[in-house]
KEKE-3310 file (N, C-alpha, C; in steps of 0.2 Angstrom, whole numbers, plus 5000, padded with zeros to 4 digits):
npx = (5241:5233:5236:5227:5227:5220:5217:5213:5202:5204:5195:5185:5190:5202:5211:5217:5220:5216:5207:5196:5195:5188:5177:5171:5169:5161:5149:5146:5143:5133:5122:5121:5115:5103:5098:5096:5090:5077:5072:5073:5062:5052:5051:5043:5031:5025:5024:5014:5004:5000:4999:4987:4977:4974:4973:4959:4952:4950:4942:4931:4928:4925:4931:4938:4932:4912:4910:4898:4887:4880:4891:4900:4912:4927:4925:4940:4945:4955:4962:4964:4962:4968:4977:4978:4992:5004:4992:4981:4981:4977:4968:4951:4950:4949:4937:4943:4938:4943:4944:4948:4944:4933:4925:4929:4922:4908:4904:4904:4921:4929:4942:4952:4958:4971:4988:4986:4987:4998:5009:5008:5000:4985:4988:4991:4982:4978:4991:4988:4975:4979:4989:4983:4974:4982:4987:4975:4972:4982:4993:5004:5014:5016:5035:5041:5052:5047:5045:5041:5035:5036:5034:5035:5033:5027:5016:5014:5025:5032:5021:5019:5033:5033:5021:5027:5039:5033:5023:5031:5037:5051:5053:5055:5057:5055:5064:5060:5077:5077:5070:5064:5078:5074:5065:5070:5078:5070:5061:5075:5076:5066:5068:5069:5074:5080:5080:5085:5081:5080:5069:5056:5044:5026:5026:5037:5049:5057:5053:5048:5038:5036:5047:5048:5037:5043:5056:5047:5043:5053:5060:5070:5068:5079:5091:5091:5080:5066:5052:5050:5042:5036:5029:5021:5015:5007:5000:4994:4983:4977:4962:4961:4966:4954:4944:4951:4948:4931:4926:4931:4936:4926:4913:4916:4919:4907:4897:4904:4900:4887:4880:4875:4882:4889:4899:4912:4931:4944:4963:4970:4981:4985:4971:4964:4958:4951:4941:4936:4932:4921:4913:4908:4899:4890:4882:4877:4869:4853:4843:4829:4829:4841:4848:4863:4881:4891:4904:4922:4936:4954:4965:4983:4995:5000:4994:4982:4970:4959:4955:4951:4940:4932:4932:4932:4945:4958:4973:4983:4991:5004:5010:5006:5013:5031:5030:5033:5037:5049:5046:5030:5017:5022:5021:5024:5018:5019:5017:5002:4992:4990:4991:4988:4975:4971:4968:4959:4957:4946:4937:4929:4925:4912:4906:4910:4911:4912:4927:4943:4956:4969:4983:5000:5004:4992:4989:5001:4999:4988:4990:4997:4989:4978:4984:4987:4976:4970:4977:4977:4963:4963:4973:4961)
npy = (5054:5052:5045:5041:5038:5028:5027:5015:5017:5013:5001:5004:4997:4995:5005:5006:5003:5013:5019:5009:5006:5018:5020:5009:5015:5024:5017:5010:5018:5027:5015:5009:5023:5025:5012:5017:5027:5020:5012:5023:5030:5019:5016:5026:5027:5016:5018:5030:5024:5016:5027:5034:5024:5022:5032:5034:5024:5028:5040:5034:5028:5036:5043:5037:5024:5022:5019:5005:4999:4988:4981:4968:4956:4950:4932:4924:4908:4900:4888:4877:4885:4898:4911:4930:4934:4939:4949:4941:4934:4940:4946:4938:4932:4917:4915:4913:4901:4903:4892:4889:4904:4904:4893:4895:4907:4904:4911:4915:4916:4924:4924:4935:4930:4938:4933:4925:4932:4936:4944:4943:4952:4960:4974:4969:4971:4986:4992:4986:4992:5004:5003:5002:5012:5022:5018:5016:5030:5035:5039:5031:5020:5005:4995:5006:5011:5018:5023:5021:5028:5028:5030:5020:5010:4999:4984:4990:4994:4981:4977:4985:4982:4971:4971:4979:4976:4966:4972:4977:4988:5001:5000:5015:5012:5024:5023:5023:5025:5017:5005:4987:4978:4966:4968:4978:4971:4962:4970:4973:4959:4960:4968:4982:4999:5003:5015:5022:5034:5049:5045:5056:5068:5070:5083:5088:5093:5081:5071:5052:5049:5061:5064:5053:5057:5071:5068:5059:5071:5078:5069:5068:5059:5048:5051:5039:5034:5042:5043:5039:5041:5048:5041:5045:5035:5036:5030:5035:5045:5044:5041:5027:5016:5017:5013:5000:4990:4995:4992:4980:4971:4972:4968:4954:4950:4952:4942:4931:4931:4929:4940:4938:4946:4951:4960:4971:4971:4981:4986:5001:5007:5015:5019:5015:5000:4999:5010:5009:4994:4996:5007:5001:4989:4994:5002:4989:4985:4980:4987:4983:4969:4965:4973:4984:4979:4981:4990:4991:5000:4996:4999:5004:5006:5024:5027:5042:5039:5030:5040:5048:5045:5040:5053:5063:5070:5070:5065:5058:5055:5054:5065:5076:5089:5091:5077:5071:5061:5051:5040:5042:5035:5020:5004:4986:4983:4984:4995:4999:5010:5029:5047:5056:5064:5054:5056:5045:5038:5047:5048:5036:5040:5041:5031:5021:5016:5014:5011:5003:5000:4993:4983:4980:4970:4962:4960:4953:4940:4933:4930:4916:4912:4907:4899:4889:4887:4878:4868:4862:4860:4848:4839:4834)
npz = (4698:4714:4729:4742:4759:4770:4789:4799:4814:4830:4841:4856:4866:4859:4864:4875:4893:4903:4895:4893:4905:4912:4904:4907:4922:4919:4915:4924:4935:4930:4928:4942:4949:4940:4945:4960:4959:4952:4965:4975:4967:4966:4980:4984:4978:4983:4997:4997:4988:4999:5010:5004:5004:5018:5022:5013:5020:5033:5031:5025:5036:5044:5055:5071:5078:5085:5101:5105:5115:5109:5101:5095:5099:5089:5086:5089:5087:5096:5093:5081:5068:5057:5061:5057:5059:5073:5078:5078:5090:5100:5112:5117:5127:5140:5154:5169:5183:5198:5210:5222:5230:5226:5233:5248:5250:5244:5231:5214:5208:5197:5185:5173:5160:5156:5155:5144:5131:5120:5123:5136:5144:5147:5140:5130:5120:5119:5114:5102:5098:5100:5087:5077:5077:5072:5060:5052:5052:5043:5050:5052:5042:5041:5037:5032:5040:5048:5068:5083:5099:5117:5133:5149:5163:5166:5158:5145:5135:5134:5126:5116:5111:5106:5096:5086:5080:5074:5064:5056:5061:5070:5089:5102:5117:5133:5149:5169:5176:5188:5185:5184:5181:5172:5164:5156:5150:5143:5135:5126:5119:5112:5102:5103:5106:5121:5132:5147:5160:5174:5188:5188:5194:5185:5181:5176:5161:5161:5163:5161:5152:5147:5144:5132:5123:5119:5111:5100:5095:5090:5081:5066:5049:5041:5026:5021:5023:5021:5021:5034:5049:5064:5078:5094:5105:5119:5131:5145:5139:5127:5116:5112:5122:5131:5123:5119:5129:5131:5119:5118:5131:5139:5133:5131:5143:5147:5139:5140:5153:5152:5155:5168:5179:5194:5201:5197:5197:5199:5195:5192:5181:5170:5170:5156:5157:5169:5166:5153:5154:5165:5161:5150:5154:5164:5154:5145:5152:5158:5168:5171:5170:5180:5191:5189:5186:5201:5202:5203:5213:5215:5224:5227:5240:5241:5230:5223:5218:5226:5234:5223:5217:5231:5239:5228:5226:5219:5231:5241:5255:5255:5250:5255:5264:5268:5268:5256:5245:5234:5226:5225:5222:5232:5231:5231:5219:5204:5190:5192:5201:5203:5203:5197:5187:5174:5154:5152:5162:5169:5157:5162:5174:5180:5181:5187:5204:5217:5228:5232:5246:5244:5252:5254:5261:5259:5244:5242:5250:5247:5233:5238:5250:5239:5232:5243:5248:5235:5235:5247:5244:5234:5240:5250)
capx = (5236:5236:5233:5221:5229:5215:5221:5207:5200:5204:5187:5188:5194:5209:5213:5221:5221:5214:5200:5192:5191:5187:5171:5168:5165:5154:5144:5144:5140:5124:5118:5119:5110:5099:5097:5096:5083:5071:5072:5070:5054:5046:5048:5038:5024:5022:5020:5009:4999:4998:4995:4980:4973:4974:4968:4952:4949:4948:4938:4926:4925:4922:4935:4938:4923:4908:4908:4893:4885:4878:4894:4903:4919:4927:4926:4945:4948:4963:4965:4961:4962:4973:4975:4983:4997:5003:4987:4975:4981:4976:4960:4945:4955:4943:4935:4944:4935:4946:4940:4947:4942:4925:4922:4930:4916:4901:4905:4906:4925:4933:4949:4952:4966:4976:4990:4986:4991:5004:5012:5005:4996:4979:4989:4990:4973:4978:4993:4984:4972:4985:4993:4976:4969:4987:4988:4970:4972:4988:4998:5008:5014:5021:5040:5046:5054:5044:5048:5036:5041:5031:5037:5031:5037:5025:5018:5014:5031:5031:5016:5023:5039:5030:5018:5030:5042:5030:5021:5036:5039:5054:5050:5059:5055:5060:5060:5065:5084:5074:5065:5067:5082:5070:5057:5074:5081:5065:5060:5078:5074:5061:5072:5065:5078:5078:5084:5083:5081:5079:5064:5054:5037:5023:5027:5043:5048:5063:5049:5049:5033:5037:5053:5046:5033:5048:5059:5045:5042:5059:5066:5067:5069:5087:5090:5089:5073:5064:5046:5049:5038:5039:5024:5020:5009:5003:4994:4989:4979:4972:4957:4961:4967:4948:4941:4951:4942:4925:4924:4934:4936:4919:4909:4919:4917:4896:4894:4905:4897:4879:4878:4876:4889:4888:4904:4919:4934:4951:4965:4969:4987:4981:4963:4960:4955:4945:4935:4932:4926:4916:4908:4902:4895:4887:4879:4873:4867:4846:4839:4822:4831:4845:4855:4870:4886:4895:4913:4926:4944:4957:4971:4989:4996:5001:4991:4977:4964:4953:4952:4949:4933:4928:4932:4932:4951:4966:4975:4986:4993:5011:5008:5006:5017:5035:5032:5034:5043:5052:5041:5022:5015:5025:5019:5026:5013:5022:5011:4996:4994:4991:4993:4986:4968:4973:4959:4955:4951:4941:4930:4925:4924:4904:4902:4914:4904:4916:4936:4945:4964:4974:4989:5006:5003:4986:4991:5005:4998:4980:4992:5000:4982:4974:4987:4989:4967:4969:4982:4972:4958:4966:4974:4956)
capy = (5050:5053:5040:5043:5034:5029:5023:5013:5020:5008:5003:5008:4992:4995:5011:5009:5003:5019:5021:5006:5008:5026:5018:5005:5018:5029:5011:5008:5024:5025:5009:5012:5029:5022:5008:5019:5032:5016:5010:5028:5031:5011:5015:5033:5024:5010:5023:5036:5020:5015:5032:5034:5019:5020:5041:5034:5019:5032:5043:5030:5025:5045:5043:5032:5018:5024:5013:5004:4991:4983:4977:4960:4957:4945:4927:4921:4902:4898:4883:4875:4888:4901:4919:4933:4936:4939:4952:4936:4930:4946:4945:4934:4927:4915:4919:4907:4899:4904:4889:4889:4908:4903:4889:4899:4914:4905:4916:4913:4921:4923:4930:4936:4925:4942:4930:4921:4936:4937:4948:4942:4956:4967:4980:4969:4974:4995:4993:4983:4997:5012:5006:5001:5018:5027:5015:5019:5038:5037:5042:5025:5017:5001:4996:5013:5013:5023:5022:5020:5030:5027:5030:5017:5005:4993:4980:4991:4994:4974:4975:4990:4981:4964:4973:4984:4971:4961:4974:4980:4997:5000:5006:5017:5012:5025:5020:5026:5022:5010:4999:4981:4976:4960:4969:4981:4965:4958:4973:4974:4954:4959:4972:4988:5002:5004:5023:5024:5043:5049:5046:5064:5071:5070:5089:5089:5090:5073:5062:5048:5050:5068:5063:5050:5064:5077:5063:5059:5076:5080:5065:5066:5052:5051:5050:5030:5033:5048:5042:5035:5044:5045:5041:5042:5030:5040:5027:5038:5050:5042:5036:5020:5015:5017:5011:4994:4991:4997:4989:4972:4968:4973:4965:4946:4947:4953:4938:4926:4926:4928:4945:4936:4950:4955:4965:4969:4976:4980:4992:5008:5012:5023:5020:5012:4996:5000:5015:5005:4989:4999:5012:4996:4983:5000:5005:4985:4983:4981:4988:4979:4962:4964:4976:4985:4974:4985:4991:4995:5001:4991:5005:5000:5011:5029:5031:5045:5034:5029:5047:5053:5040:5041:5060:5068:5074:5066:5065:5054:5057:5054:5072:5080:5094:5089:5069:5069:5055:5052:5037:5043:5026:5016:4998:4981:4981:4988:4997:5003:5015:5034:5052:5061:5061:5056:5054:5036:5038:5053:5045:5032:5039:5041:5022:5019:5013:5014:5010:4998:5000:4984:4983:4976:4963:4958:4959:4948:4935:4932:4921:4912:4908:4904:4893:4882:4880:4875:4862:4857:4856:4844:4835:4831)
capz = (4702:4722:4734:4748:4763:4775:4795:4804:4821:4836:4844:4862:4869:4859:4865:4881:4897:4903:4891:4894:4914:4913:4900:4914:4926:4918:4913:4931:4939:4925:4932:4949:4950:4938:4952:4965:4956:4953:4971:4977:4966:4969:4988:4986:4975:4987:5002:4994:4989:5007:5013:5002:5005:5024:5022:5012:5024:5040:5029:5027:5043:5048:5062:5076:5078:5089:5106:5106:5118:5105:5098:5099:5096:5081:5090:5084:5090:5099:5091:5073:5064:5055:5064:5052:5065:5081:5082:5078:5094:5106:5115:5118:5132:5143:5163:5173:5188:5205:5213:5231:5233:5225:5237:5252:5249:5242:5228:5209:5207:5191:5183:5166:5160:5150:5152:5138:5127:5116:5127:5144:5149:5144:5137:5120:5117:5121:5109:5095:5097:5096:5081:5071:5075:5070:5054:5049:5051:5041:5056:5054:5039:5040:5032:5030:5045:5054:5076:5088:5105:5122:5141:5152:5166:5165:5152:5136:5132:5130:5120:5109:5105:5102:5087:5081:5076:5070:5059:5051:5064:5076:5096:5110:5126:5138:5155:5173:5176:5194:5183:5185:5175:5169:5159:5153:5147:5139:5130:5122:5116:5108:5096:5108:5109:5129:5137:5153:5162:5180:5189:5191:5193:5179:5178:5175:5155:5158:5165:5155:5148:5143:5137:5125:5118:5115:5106:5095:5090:5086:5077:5059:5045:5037:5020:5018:5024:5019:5022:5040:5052:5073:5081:5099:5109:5123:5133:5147:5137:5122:5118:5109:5126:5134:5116:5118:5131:5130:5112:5116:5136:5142:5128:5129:5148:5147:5133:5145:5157:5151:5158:5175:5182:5202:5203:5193:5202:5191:5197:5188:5179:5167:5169:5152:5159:5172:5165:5147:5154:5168:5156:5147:5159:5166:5146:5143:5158:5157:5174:5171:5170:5185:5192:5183:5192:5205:5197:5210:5208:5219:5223:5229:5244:5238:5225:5222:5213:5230:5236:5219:5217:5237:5239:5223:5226:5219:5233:5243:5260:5254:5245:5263:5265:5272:5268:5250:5245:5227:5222:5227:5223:5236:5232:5228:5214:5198:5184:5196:5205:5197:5205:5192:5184:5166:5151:5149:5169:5167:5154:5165:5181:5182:5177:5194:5212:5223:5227:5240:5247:5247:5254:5250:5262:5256:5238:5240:5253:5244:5231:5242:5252:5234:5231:5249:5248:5230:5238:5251:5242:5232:5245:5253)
cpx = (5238:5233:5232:5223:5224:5219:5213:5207:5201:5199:5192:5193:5200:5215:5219:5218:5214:5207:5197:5191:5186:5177:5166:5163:5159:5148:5141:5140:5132:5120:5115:5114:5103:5094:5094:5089:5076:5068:5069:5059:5048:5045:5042:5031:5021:5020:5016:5005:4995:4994:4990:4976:4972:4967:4958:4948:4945:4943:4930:4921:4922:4924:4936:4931:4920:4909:4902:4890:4881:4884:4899:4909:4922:4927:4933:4944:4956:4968:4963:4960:4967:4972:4981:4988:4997:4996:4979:4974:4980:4971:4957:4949:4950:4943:4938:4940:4941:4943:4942:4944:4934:4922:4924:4924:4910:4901:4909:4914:4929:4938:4950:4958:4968:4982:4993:4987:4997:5011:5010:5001:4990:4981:4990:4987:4974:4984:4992:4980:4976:4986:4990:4974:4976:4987:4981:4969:4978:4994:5005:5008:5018:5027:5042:5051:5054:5046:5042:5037:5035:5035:5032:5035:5033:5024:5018:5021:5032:5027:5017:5027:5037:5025:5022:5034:5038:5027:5025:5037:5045:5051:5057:5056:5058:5058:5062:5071:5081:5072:5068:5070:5080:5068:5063:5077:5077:5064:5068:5078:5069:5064:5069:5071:5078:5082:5080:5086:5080:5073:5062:5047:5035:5025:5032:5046:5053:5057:5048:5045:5035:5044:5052:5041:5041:5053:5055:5044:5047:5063:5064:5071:5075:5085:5090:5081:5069:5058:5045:5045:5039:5033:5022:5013:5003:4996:4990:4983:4975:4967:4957:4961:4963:4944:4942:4948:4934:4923:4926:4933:4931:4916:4913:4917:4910:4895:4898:4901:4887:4875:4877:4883:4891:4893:4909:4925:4940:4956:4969:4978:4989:4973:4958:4955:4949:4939:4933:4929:4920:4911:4903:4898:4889:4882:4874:4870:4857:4843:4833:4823:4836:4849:4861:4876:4888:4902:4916:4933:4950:4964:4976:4989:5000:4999:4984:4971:4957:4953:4948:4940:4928:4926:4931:4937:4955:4971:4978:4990:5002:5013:5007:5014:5023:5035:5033:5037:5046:5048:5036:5019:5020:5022:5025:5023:5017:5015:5004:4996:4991:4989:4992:4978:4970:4965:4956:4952:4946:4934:4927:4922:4915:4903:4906:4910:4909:4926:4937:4952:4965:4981:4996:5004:4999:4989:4997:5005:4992:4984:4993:4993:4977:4976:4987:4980:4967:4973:4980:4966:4962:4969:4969:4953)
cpy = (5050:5047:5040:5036:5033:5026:5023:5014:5013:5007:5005:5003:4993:5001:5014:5006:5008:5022:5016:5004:5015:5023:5012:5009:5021:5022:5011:5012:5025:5023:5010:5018:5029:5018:5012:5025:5028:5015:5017:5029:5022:5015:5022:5032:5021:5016:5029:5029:5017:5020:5035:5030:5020:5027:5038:5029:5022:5037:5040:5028:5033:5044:5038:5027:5021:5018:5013:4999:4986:4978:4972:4960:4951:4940:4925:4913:4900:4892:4879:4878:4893:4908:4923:4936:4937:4942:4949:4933:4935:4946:4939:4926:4920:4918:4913:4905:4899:4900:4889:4895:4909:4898:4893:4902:4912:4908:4916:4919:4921:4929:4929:4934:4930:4937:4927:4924:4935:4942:4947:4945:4960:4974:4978:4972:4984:4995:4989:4991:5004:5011:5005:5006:5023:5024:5019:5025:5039:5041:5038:5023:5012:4998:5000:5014:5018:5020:5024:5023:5030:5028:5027:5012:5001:4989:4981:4993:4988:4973:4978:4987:4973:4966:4976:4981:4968:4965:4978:4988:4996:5006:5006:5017:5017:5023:5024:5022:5015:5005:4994:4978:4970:4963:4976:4972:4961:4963:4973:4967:4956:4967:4980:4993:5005:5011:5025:5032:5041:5049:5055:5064:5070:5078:5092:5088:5083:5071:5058:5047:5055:5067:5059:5054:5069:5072:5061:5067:5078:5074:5067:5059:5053:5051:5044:5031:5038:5048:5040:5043:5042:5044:5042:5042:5032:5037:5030:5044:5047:5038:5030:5016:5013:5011:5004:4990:4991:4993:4979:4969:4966:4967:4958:4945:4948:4946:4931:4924:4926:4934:4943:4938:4953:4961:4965:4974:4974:4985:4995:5008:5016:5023:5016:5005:4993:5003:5012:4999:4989:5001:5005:4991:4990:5000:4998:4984:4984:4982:4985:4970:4960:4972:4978:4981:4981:4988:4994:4994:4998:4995:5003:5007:5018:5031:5036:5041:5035:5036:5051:5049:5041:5049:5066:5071:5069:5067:5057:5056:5058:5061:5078:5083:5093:5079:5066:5065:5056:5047:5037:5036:5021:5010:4992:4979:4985:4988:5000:5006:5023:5042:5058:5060:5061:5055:5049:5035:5042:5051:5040:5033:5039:5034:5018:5020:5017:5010:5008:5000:4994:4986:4978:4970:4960:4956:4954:4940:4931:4928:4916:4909:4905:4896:4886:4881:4877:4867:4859:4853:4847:4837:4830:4826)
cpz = (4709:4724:4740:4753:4768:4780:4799:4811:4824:4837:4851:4867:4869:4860:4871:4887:4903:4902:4894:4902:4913:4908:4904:4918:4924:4915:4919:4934:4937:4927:4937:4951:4945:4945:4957:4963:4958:4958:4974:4974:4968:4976:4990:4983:4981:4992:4999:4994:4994:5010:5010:5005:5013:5023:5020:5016:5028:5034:5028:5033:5046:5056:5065:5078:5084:5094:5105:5111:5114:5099:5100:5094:5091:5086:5086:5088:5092:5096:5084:5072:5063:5056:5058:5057:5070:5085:5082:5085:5103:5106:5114:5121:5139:5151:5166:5181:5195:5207:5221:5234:5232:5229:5243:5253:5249:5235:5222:5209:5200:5188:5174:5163:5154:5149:5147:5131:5123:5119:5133:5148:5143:5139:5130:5118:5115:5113:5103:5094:5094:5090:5076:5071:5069:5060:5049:5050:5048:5044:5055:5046:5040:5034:5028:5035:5050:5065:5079:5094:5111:5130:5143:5157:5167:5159:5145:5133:5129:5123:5113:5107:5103:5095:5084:5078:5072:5062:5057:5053:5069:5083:5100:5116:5131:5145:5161:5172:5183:5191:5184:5178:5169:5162:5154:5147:5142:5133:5126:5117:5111:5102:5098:5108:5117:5131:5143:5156:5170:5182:5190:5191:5188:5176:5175:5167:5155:5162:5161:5151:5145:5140:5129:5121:5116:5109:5099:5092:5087:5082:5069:5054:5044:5029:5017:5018:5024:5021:5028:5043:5060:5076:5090:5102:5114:5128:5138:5144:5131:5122:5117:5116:5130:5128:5116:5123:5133:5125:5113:5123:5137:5139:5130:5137:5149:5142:5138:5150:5155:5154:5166:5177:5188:5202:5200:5196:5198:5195:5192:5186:5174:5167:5166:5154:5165:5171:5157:5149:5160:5166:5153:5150:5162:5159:5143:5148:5157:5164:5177:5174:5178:5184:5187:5190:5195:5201:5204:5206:5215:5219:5225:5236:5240:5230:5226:5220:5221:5233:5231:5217:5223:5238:5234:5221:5222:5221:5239:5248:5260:5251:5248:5262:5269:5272:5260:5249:5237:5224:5229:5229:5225:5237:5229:5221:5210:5192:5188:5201:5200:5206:5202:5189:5175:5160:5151:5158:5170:5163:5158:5171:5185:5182:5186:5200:5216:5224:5235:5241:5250:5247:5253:5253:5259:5248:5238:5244:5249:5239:5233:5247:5246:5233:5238:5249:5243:5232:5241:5250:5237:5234:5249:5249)
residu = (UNK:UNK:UNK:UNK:UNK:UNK:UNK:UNK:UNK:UNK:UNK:UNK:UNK:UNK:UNK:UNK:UNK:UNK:UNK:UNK:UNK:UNK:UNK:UNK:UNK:UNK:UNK:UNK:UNK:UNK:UNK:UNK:UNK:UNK:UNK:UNK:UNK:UNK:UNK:UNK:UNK:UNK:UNK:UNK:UNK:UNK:UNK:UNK:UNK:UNK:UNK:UNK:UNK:UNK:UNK:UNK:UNK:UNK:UNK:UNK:UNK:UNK:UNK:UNK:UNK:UNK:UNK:UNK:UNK:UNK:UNK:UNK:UNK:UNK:UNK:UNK:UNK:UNK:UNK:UNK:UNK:UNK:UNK:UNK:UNK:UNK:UNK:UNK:UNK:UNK:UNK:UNK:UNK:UNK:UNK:UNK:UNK:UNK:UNK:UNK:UNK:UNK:UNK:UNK:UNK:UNK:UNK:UNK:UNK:UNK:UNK:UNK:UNK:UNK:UNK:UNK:UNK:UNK:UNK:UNK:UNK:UNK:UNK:UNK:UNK:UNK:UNK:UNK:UNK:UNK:UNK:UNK:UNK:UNK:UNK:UNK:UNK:UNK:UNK:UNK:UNK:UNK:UNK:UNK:UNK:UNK:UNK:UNK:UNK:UNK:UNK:UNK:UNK:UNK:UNK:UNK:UNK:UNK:UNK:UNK:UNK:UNK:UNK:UNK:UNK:UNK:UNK:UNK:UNK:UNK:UNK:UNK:UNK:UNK:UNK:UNK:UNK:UNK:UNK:UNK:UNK:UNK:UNK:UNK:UNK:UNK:UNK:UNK:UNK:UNK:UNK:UNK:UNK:UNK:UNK:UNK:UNK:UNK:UNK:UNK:UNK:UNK:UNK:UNK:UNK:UNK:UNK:UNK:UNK:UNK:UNK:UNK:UNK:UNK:UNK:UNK:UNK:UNK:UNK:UNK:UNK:UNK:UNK:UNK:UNK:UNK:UNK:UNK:UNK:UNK:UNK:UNK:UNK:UNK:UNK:UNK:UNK:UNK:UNK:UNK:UNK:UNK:UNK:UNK:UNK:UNK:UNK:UNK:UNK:UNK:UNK:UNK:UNK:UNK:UNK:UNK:UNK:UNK:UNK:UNK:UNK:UNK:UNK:UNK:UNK:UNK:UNK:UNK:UNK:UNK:UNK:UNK:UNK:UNK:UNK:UNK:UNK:UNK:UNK:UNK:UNK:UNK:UNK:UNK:UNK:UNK:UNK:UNK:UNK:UNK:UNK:UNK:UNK:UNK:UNK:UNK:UNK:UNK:UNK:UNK:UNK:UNK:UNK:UNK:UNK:UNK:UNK:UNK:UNK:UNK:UNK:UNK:UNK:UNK:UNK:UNK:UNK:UNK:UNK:UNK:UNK:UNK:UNK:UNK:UNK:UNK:UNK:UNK:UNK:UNK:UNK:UNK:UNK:UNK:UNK:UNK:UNK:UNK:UNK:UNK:UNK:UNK:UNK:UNK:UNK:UNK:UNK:UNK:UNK:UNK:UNK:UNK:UNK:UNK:UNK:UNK:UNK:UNK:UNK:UNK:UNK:UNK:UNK:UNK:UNK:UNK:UNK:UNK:UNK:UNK:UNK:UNK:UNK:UNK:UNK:UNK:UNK:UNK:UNK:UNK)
# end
């Protein structure tokens, strides 16, 4: 009779030291790439999702919306009631009553309180515009971390890095290296990448426009971010620019005041907001009932603008042969000014009357006389 010795197998636990890490790791690694697979595929549903959804919005709509003068723009209230974001709180700003330069003149005067923006200035409205048309043409998705890139020394750089934060994109501001350290220091507040460059000519490829166009076309996503996208803004050329404007300025100030419009005078630094709310007060305008208002352009020293409106040229005496200077528009006014015919000017310029030259001094004294008659008046 034999005797058939059996010897029971360890489990693995009790194998060693050795084994049961090494059975760890391959647990671990498993998981995680498992993890990491999920995560990859969720975030390529979610944006394929979106970029459908955006593709068949604009398809719908068959492009960019038609200006119309028959369209009004959403009424939001400023107060008692719930805006979906910071971009509930841009536009349908009120006309304020200048009352000492309206008593002074005889002469109802009134100003457009953009202040009261969420970025303080008109250019809210131009980058709401941009990144509504770029989202609805699936140009922009947001929280992919897509980047937003713009050259600009005035307020839409603000404006860009106030919606892009909010609506879940980051922005490159590039700026000249002269800009006022203020509005460097604000934009980086507001989570803004700031680079600043050497001033140059428009035609130069480092001018700071043209550097932010070349930066967007060359960045690409990394590998955390595979679906981010570059966009740029391009407020001197694009339509949206005109469009915000045309579609939202014009129309709140025609329904403000009751079409009771004599003159409307705005200065140019890309154009959009003179030649969009022009074109339209021009386009609603009923000739039977009154007059279209007058439209004027209000130009600083060294800009082309009033030659190019009075004379047809865009030309600037600072651009005379032997007196060039390094900055053309030589004003105390920052952001207006222009030395180039760009598109959002171009569209408007037929709807344009005529153009004035104001000078540093004027421009800078005219508060200070607003303010000491509103003081007197007050006083009397």
């Amino acid at each position: 009779m034999s005797v058939v010795r059996v010897e029971r197998i360890p489990a693995f636990w009790q194998r060693g030291r050795a084994t049961v890490w090494s059975f760890g790791f391959l647990i671990g690694l498993a998981t995680g790439l498992g993890a990491l697979a999920f995560a990859r595929l969720h975030k390529y549903w979610i944006t394929t999702y979106w970029r459908r959804k955006l593709l068949r919005r604009a398809r719908r709509r068959g492009g960019p919306r038609d200006p119309s003068p028959n369209f009004r723009p959403i009424e939001i209230k400023r107060s008692g009631s719930i805006v979906p974001g910071i971009e509930g709180m841009i536009g349908n700003t009120p006309l304020v009553r200048i009352a000492s330069l309206s008593d002074l003149t005889g002469c109802e005067i009134l100003g457009k309180a953009e202040y009261l923006n969420p970025g303080g200035s008109p250019k809210d409205r131009v980058a709401l515009q941009i990144i509504t048309e770029a989202e609805n043409n699936g140009l922009l998705v947001p929280n992919t971390g897509s980047w937003i890139f713009e050259g600009t020394v005035g307020s839409t750089g603000i404006s860009l890095a106030t919606l892009a934060k909010a609506k879940g994109y980051n922005c490159c501001i590039i700026v000249p290296d002269d800009v006022a350290e203020e509005k460097a220091m604000l934009l980086r507040s507001l989570g803004a990448v700031v680079q600043a460059v050497r001033p140059r000519g428009i035609v130069d490829p480092r001018h700071f426009v043209n550097e932010a166009r070349a930066r967007a076309q060359a960045w690409t996503p990394s590998e955390n971010q595979p679906y981010a996208c570059a966009f740029f803004a391009d407020q001197f050329e694009t339509e949206a620019n005109f469009d915000a404007h045309y579609q939202h300025t014009g129309p709140e100030i025609w329904h403000q005041t009751d079409g009771r419009i004599d003159a409307f005078v705005a200065g140019a630094g890309t154009g959009g907001t003179l030649a969009g709310v022009s074109a339209y007060l021009k386009c609603v305008a009923d000739p039977a009932v009154a007059p279209p208002p007058l439209t004027v352009a209000a130009d600083p020293l060294g800009s082309g603008v009033y030659n190019r409106i009075q004379f047809g040229v865009m030309y600037n005496a600072t651009e005379a042969e032997g007196t060039r200077r390094r900055h053309q528009v030589d004003t105390v006014v920052e952001g207006i000014g222009l030395n180039r015919l760009t598109h959002n000017l171009e569209l408007g310029l037929d709807y344009i009357d005529t153009a004035i030259r104001v000078t540093d001094d004027e421009a800078a004294l005219l508060p200070l006389c607003t303010v000491s008659l509103l003081y007197e008046q007050r006083c009397a």
